[in-house]
ROSE-4610 file (N, C-alpha, C; in Angstrom, 1 decimal, always signed):
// ROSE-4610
residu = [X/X/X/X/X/X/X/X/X/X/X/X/X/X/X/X/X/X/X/X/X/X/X/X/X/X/X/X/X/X/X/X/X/X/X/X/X/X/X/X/X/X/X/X/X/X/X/X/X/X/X/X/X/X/X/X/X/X/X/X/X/X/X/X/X/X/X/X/X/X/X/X/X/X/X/X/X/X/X/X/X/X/X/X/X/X/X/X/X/X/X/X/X/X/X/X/X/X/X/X/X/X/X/X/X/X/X/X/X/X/X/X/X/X/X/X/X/X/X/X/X/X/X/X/X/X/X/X/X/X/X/X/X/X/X/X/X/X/X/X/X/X/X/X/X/X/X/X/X/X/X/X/X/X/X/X/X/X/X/X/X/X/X/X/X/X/X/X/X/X/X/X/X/X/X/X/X/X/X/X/X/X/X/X/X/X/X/X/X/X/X/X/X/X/X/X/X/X/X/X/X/X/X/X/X/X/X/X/X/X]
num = [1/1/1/2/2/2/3/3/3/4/4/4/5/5/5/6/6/6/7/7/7/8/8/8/9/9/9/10/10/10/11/11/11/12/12/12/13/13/13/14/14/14/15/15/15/16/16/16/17/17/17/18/18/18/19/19/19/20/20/20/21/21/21/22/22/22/23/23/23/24/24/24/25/25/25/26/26/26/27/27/27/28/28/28/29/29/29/30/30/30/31/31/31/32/32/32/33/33/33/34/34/34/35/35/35/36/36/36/37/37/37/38/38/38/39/39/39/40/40/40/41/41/41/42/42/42/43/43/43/44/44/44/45/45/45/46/46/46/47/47/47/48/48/48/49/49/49/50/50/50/51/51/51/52/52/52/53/53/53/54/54/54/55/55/55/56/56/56/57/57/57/58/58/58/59/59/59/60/60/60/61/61/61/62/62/62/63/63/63/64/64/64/65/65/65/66/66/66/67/67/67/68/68/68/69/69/69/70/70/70]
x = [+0.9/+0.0/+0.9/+0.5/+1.4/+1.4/+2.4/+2.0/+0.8/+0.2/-0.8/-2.1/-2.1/-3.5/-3.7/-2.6/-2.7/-3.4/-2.8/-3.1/-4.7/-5.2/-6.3/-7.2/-6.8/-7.7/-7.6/-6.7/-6.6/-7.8/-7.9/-8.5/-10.0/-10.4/-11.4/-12.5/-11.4/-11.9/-12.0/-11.9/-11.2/-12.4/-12.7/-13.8/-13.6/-12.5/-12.7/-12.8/-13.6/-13.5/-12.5/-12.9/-12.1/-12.3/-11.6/-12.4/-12.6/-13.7/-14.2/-13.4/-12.4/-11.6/-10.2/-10.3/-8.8/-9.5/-10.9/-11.6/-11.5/-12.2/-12.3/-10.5/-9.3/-7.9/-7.7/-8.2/-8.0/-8.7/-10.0/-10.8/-10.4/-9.9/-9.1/-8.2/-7.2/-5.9/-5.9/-7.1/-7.8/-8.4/-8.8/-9.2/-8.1/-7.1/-6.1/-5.3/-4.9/-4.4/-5.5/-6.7/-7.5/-7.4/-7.5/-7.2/-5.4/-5.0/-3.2/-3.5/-4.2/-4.2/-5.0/-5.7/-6.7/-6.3/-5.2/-4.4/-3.5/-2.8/-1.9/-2.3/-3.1/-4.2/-5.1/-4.4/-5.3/-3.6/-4.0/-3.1/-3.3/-4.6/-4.7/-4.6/-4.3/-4.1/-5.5/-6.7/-8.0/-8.4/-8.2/-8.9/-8.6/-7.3/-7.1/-7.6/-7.9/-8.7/-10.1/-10.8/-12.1/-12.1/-11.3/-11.1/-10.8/-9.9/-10.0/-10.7/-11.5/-12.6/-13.5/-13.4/-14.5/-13.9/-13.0/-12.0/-12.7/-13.8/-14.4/-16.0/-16.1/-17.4/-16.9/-15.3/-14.8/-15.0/-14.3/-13.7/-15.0/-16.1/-17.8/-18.3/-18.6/-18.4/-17.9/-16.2/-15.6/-16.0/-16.1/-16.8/-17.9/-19.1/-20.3/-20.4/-19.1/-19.8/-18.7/-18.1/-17.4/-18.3/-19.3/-19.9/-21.0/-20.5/-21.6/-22.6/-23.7/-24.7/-25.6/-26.6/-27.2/-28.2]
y = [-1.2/+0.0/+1.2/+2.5/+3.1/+4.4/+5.5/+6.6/+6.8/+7.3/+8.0/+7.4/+6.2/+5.1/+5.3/+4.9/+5.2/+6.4/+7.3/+8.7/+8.9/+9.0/+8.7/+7.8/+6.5/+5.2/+6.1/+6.7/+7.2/+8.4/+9.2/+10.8/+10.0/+9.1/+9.2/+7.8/+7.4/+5.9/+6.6/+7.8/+8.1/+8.3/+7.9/+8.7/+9.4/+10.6/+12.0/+12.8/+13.7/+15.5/+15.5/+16.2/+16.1/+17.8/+18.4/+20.1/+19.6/+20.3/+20.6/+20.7/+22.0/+22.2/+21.0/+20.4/+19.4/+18.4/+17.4/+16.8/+17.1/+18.2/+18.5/+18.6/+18.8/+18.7/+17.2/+16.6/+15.1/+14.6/+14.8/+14.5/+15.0/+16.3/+16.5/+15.6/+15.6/+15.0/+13.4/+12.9/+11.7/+11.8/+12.5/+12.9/+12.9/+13.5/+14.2/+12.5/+12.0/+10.4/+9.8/+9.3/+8.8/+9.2/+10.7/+11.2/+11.5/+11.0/+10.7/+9.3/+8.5/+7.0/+6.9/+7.3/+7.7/+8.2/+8.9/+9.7/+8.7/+8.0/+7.3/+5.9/+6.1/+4.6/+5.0/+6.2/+7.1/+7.3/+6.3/+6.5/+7.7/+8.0/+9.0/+10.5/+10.3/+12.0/+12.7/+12.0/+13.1/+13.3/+12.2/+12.7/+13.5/+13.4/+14.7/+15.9/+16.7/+17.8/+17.6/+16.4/+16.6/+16.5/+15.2/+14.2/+15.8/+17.2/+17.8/+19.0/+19.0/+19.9/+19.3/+18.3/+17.5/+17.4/+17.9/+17.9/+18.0/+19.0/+19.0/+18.5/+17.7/+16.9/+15.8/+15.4/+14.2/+14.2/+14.7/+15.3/+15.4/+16.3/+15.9/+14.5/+13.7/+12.4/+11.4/+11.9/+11.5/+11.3/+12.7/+13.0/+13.2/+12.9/+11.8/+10.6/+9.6/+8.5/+8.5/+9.0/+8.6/+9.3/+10.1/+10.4/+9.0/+9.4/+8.3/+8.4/+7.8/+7.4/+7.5/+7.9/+7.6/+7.6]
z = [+0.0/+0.0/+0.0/-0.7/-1.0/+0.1/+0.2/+1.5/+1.4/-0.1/+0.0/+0.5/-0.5/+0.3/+1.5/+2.3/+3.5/+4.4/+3.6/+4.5/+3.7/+2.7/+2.2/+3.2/+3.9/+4.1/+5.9/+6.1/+7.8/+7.5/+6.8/+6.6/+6.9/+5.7/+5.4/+6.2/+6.6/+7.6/+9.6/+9.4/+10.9/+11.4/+13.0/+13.6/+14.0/+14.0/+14.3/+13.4/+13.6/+13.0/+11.7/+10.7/+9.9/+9.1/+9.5/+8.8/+7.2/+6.9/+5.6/+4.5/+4.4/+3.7/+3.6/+4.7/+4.3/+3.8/+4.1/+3.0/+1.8/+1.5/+0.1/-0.7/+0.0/-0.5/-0.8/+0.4/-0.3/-1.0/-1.1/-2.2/-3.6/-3.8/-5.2/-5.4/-4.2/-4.6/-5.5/-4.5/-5.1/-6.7/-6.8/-8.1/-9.2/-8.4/-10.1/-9.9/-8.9/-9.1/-10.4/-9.8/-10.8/-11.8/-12.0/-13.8/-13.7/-13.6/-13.7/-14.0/-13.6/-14.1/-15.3/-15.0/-16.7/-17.7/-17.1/-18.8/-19.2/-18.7/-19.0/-19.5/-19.4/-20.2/-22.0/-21.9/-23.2/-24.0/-25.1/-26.1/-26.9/-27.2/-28.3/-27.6/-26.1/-25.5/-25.6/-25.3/-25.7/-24.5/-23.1/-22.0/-21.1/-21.2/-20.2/-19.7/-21.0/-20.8/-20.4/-20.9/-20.4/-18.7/-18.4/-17.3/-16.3/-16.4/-15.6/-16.0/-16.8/-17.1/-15.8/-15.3/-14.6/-13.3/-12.9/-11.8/-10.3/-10.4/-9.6/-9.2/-10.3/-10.4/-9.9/-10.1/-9.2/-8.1/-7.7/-6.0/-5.5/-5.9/-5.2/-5.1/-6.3/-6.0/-5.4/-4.9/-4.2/-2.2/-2.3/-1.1/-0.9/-1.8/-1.5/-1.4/-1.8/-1.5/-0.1/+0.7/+1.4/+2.7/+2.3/+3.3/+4.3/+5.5/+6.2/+6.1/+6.1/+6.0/+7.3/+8.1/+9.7/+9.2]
């Protein structure tokens, strides 16, 4: 498992407090990995730009599904 998983699986598995704004940092950061792996899977070079035109449609997604549930 690599640093980052880690600190990702601690942030977002933790039962403490987590301010707003440092979620939403890791939830980007999580995002540009995914489209860092998605670009390099694109031989023809076209996703990139959509993939972070969407940058932040990730990152929301991201931190919707990681949100708990009561």
């Amino acid at each position: 498992m690599s640093n980052e998983s880690t600190v990702f699986e601690r942030l977002f598995n933790s039962t403490t407090t987590v301010h707003a704004d440092t979620r939403r940092q890791y939830a980007v950061a999580c995002a540009l990995e995914l489209i860092k792996a998605h670009a390099a899977s694109d031989t023809a070079g076209k996703r990139l730009e959509s993939d972070m035109d969407n940058l932040s449609k990730f990152a929301d997604q991201i931190e919707a599904a990681l949100k708990v549930k009561s």
